[in-house]
C-alpha positions in Angstrom: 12.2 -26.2 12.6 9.4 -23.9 11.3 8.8 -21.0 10.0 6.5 -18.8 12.2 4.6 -16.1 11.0 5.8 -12.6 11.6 3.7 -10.1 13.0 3.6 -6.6 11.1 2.1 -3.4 12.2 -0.3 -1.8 13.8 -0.1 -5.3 15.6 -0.4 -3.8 19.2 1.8 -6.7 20.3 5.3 -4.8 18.9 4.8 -2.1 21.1 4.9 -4.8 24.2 8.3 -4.4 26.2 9.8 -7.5 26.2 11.0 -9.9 29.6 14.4 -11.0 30.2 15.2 -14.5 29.0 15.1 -16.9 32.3 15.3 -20.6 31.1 18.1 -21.8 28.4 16.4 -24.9 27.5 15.6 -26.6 24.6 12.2 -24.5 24.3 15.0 -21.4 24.1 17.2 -23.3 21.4 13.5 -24.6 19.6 12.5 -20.9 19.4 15.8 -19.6 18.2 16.1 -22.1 15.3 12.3 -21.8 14.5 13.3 -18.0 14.2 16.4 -18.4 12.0 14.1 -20.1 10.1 11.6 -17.6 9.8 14.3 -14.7 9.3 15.5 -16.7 6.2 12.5 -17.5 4.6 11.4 -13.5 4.7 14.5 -13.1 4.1 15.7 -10.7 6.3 18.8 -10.0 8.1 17.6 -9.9 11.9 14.9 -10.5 13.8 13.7 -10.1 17.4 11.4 -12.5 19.4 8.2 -10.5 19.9 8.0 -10.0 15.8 6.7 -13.9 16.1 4.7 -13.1 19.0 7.2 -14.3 21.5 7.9 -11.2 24.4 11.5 -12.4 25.4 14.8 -10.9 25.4 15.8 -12.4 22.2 17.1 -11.1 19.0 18.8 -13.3 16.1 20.8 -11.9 13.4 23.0 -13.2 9.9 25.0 -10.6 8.4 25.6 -12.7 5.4 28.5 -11.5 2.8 26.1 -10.3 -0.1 27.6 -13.1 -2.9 29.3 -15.6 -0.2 26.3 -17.4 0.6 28.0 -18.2 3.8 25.9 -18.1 6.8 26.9 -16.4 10.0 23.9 -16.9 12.6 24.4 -14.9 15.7 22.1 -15.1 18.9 21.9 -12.2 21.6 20.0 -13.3 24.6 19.0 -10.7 27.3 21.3 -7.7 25.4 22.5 -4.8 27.0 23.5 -1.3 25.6 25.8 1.0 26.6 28.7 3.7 26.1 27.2 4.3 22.4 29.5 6.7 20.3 29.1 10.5 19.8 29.5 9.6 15.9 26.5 8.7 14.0 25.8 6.2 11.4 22.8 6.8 9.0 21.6 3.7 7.4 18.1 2.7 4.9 16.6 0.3 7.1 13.6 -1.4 6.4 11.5 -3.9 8.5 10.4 -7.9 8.8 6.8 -6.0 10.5 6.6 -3.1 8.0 7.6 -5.3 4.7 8.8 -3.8 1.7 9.5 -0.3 3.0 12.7 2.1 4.0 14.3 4.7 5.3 17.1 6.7 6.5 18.0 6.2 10.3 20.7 7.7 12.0 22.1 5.6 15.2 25.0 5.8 16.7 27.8 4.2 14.9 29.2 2.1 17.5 28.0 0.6 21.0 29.0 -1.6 23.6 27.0 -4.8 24.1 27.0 -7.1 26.8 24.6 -10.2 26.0 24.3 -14.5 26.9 24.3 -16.7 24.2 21.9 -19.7 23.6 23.6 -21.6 26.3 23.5 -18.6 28.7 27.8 -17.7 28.8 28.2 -14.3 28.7 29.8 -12.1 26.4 30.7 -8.4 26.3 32.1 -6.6 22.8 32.2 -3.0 21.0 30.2 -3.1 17.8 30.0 -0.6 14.8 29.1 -0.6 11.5 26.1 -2.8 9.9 25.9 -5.0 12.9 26.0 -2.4 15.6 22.7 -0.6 13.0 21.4 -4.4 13.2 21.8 -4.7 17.0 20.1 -1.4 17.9 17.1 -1.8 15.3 16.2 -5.6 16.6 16.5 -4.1 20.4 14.2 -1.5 19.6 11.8 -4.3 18.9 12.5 -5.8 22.6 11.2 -2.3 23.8 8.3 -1.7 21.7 9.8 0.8 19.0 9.7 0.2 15.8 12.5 2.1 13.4 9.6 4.4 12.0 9.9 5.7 15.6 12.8 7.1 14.9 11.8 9.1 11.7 10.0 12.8 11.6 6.2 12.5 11.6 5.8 13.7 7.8 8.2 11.1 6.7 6.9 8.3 9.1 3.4 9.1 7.7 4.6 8.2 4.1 6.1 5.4 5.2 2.8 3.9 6.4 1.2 5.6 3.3 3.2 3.4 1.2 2.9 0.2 3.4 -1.1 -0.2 3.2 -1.2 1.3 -0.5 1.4 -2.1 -1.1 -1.0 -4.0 1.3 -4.2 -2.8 -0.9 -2.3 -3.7 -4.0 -1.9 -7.0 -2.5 -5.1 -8.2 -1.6 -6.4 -7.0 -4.7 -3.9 -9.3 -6.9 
């Protein structure tokens, strides 16, 4: 396993639509434990295949219990959306590609998802809560949005404000 480096905007390759999955082969199962890697080493709590330059259909994501320290990797190959709810869920995300920054998104608070697994079975479940939040911000990635996207341009500008002010701070230390 390794941990590959994540790519962070304005990268113009996270605004690339990503292709369906094809081959469930060990190259697949490679990439997937190279990227559970990488999301636990940022840490984060998901991460899609095209934020380690990879375009495919392929998100990974551990909802660990904050405390438990017990892992719970999930892998969605090739995920489909559908029948999301009329309620809404607003939630401070923040971003493996726009580190160290947040805000308030509102999605809806439960979807439908039909996916394959690593080995290619499929599934089909209702999500809600954190991991349906999860679910839709990694596919976002898959279709080149990012969750600033999804905010107002006066508070998406502070947001990237912020980011290279942190990025300047950075480099300077």
């Amino acid at each position: 396993m390794a941990v590959l480096p994540i790519i962070e905007i304005p990268d113009p390759r996270l605004r690339k639509v990503s292709e369906p999955v094809g081959a469930f082969d060990t190259e697949l199962k490679r990439l997937i434990a190279d990227m559970f890697e990488t999301m636990y080493d940022a840490p984060g709590i998901g991460l899609a295949a095209i934020q380690v330059g990879v375009p495919k259909r392929l998100l990974v994501i551990d909802l660990q219990e904050e405390g438990e320290g017990v892992r719970n990797p999930r892998v969605y190959v090739n995920p489909l959306f559908s029948e999301p709810s009329d309620e809404m869920s607003v939630y401070n995300e923040g971003c493996l590609s726009i580190p160290e920054q947040y805000a308030e998104v509102s999605r809806p608070a439960s979807i439908r998802l039909r996916w394959q697994d690593a080995d290619g079975a499929e599934h089909d479940e209702r999500v809600d809560g954190l991991l349906a939040t999860c679910l839709q911000h990694e596919n976002d990635h898959l279709e080149g949005i990012v969750f600033t996207d999804h905010l107002s341009r006066m508070k998406r500008d502070m947001v990237l404000k912020k980011l290279e002010k942190q990025r300047k701070l950075n480099k300077a230390a």
